[in-house]
LOZAZA-806804 format. One record per residue (C-alpha): x, y, z. Coordinates in steps of 0.2 Angstrom, whole numbers, padded with zeros to 4 digits, always signed. Layout:
# LOZAZA-806804
XYZ...
# end
This chain:
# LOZAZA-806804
+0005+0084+0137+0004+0068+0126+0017+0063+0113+0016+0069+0099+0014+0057+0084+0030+0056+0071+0029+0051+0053+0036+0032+0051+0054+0030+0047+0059+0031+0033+0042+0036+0025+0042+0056+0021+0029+0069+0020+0031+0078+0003+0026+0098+0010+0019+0111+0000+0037+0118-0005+0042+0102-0014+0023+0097-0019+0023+0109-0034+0040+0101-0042+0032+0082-0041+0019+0088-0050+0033+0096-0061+0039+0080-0065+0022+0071-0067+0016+0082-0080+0032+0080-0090+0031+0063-0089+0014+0063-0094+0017+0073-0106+0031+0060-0115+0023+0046-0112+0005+0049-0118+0014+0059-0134+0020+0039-0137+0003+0033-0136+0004+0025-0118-0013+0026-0107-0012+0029-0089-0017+0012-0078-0020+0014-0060-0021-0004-0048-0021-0004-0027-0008-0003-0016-0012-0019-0008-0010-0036-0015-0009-0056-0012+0008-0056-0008+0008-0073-0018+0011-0062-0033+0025-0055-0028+0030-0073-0022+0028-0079-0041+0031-0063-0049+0046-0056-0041+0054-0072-0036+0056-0079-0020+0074-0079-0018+0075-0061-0022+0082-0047-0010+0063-0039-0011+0053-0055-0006+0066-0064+0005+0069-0046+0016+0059-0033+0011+0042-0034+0010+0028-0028+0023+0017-0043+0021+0003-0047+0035-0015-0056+0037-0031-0047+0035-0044-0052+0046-0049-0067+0036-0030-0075+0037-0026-0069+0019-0006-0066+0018-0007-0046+0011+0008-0036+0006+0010-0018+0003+0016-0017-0017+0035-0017-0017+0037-0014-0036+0022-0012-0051+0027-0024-0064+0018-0036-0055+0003-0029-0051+0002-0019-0067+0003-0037-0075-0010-0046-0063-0022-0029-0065-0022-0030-0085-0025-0048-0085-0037-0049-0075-0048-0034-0085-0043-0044-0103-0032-0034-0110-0016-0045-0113-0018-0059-0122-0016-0056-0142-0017-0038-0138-0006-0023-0139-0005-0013-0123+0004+0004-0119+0002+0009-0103+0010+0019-0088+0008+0020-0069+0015+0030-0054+0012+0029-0035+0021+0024-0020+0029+0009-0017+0036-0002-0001+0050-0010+0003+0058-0012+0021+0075-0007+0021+0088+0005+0027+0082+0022+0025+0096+0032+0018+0097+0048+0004+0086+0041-0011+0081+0026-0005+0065+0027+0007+0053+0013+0014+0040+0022+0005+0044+0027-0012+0035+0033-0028+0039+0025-0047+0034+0030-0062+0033+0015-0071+0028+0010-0089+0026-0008-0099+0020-0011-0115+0012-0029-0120+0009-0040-0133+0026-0034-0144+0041-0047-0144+0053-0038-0156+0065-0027-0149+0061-0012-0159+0047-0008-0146+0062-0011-0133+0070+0004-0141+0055+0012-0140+0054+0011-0122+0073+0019-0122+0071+0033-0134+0056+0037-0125+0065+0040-0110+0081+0050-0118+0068+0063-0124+0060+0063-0106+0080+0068-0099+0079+0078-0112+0065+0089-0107+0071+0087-0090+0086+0096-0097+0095+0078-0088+0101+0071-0105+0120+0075-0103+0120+0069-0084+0115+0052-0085+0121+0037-0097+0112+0020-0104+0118+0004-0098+0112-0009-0107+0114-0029-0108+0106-0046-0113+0106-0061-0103+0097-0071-0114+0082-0084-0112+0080-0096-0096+0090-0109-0104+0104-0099-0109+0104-0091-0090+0103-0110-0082+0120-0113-0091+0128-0099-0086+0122-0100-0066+0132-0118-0066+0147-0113-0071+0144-0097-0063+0142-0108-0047+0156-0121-0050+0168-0106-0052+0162-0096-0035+0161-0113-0025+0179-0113-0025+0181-0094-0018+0166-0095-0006+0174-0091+0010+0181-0077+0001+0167-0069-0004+0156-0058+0006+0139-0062+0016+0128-0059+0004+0136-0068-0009+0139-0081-0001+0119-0083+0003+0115-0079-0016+0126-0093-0022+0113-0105-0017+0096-0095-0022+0100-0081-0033+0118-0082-0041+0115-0070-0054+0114-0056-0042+0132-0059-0037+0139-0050-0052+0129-0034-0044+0139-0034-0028+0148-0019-0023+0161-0029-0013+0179-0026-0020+0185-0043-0016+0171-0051-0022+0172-0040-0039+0190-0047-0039+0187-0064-0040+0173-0062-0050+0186-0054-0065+0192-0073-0068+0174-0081-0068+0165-0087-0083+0156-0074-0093+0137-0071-0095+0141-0066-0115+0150-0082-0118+0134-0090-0115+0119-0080-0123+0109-0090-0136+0108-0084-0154+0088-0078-0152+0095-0066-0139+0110-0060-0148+0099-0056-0164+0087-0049-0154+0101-0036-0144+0110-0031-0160+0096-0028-0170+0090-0016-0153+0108-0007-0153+0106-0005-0169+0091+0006-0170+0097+0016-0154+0111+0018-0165+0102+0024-0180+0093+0038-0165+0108+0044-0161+0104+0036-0142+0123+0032-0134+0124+0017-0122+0137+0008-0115+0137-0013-0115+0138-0019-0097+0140-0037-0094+0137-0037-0077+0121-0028-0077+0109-0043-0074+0094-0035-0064+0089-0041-0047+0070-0049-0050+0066-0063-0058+0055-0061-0072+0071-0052-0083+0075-0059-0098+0083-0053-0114+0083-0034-0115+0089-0027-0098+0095-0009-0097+0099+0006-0083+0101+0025-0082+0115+0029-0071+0120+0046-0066+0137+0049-0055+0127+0065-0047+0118+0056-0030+0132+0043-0025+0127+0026-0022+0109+0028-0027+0118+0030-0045+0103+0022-0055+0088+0033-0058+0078+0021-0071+0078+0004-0075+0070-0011-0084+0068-0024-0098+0061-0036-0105+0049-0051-0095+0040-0060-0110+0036-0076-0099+0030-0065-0082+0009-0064-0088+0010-0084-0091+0019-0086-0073+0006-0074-0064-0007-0088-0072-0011-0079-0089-0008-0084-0106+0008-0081-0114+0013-0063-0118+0027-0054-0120+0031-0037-0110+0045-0027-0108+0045-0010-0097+0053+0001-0085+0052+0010-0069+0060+0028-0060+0063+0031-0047+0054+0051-0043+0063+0054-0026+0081+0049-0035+0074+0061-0050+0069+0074-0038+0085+0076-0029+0094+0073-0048+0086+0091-0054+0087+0098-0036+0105+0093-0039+0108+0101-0055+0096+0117-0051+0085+0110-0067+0069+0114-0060+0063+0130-0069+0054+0145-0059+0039+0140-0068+0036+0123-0058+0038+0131-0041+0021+0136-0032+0019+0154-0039+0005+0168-0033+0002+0179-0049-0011+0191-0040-0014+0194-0022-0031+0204-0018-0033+0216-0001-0049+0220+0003-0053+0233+0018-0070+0234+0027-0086+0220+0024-0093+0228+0007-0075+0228-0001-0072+0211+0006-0090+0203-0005-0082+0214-0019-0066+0203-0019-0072+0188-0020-0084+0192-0038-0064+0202-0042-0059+0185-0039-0067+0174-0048-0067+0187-0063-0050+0185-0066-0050+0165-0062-0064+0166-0077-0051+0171-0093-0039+0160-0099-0023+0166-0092-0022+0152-0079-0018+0162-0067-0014+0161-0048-0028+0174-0037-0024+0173-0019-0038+0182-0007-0033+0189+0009-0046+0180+0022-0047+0181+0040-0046+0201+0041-0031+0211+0046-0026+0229+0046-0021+0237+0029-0002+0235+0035-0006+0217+0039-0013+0213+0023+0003+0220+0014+0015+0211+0022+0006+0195+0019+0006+0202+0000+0023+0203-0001+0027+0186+0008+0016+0177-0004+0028+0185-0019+0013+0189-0032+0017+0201-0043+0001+0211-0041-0008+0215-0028-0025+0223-0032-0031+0235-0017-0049+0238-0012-0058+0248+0000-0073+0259+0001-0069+0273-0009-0060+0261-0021-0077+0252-0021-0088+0269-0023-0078+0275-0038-0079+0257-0045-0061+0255-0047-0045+0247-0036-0026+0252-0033-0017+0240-0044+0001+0238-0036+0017+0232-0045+0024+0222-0032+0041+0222-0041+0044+0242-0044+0032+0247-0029+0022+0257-0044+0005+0259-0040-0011+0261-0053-0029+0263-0052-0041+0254-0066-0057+0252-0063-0067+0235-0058-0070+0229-0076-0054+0231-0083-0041+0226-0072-0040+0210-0082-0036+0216-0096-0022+0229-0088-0015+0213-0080-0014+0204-0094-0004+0219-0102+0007+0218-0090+0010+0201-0088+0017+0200-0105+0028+0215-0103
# end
């Protein structure tokens, strides 16, 4: 016998059992973000990995270790997207929509990134991500953030996560801060861990993220981001707490919170919760106005976010949030018992797919013994199961059978659907 083929690491099948809360989560979020106006934007999973080059940055974690980059055929270096900032950017570009233009829009799909599979943090991952263009002040920042509160909110997550928020300013603002911030850790770089140490040379910012507690210790006497934040930012990031203030939308300022890609500045903002343990942030994002003008466009501002769905996923699992209306239901289950009473099913069928009551019909296909056929019934957990054979057929009516109470009823062919949906709203 060969071997049989195994799903790649870190890269997970989502089964029929788990499908039907994704799609849960989907239309919730659909729901939010097209109630603010936001159009849905969809772009390939493949791009020139020089976007992500100049997009993400090249000394970031993502690009430097983590990418699944290869030549095509022609010798064209391709990467599999790791993020959709940057390809949401490149795709709306390209189509004309940016450039002294006003843009909502929203994406989802799966990403890439090779790394240590663990508990929410796969190689392939799906974000939700959404970006709003040609808007510089932060009241559509806030937007972005009030948008999401009442997402938790309908999620029923709003008291089990918290906004962390922060500004780092412009470019120059940042440039001033990474040398002292440098000058200061030069003097403690043996002490500071691996990664640090690499970072203070390409991406120093991202030290201030590190989870090492000796590194975290030395970093309490270093120079402080705050102290350096120019007064366009500061205006901007008052005027932004200010309105989540006035919408009764808590946060907490964090300092250190600095965002590991490149094309951050001003805004930048997480939702942590303490419920999956390392994997504590479940959204992030801010504001990039100078990433369309690096990518080649004309300048534009953006600002946006992106979730995580597995870490949202395991969140509500977490907290038992997903109501019994998201999971895969079966409403009516149809057994039918001899060829005649089997075509009778199928028009039974479709009848009741036909009224607006949305509901679930299950036929039984593939035959079986009446006992058969009711076991099946009960495993599918409909509540009804409707009962035909030929001398249900030749009086024109079926056994209608409360799965629940085990009560059975007989009603004739062309009013079953109005009996079920009697009973549905009992």
């Amino acid at each position: 016998m060969s071997r049989k083929v195994q799903a790649i690491r870190g890269m997970n099948d989502i089964l029929p059992g788990q499908s039907s809360i994704w799609q849960y989560l989907e239309r919730t979020v659909a729901d939010v973000v097209q109630g603010y106006g936001y159009q849905q934007i969809r772009f390939p999973v493949v791009e020139s990995t020089d976007l992500f080059k100049r997009g993400v940055g090249e000394s970031t974690d993502i690009v430097e270790k983590e990418m699944y980059t290869f030549n095509d055929r022609n010798g064209e270096s391709l990467t599999l997207r790791p993020e959709g900032t940057a390809s949401c950017v490149r795709a709306a570009d390209q189509a004309g929509l940016l450039f002294n233009q006003v843009q909502r829009l929203w994406y989802t799909g799966p990403m890439f990134r090779y790394e240590r599979p663990q508990k929410g943090r796969y190689r392939q991952f799906h974000q939700i991500g959404v970006e709003a263009f040609g808007m510089a002040t932060p009241d559509i920042d806030a937007e972005l953030i009030i948008l999401t509160a009442r997402l938790w909110k309908k999620l029923g997550l709003l008291e089990h996560v918290e906004l962390q928020l922060n500004t780092i300013g412009l470019a120059s603002s940042r440039d001033l801060f990474k040398a002292a911030l440098v000058a200061y850790l030069s003097e403690f770089k043996d002490q500071l861990d691996t990664d640090s140490q690499r970072r203070l040379d390409t991406n120093p910012l991202r030290i201030l993220d590190s989870k090492d507690a000796s590194t975290q210790r030395i970093l309490e006497n270093a120079p402080s981001l705050e102290d350096f934040i120019d007064e366009e930012s500061q205006v901007h990031f008052d005027r932004l707490k200010q309105i989540l203030e006035e919408n009764n939308v808590p946060f907490t300022v964090n300092n250190g919170l600095v965002r590991g890609l490149d094309y951050y500045g001003k805004t930048v903002f997480e939702w942590v919760t303490t419920h999956l343990g390392a994997q504590a942030t479940v959204c992030a994002g801010g504001r990039y106005d100078g990433l369309v003008e690096q990518l080649g466009g004309r300048s534009t501002p953006g600002v946006g976010f992106a979730m995580g769905v597995e870490r949202l996923i395991l969140l509500l699992d977490e907290l038992d949030l997903v109501p019994e209306s998201a999971q895969a239901r079966v409403d009516v289950f149809i057994v039918s018992l001899g060829d005649a009473p089997e075509l009778a099913s199928f028009k039974l069928a479709e009848q009741l797919k036909d009224n607006e009551n949305d509901w679930t019909v299950l036929r039984q296909c593939g035959g079986g013994s009446f006992k058969n056929q009711m076991k099946k019934a009960d495993k599918s957990g409909a509540r009804f199961t409707l009962i035909l054979g030929e001398d249900e057929l030749s009086k024109g009516v079926c056994q209608i059978k409360d799965m629940s109470t085990g009560m059975q009823t007989e009603c004739g062919l062309d009013l079953v659907s109005n009996y079920l949906t009697q009973e549905f709203k009992k």
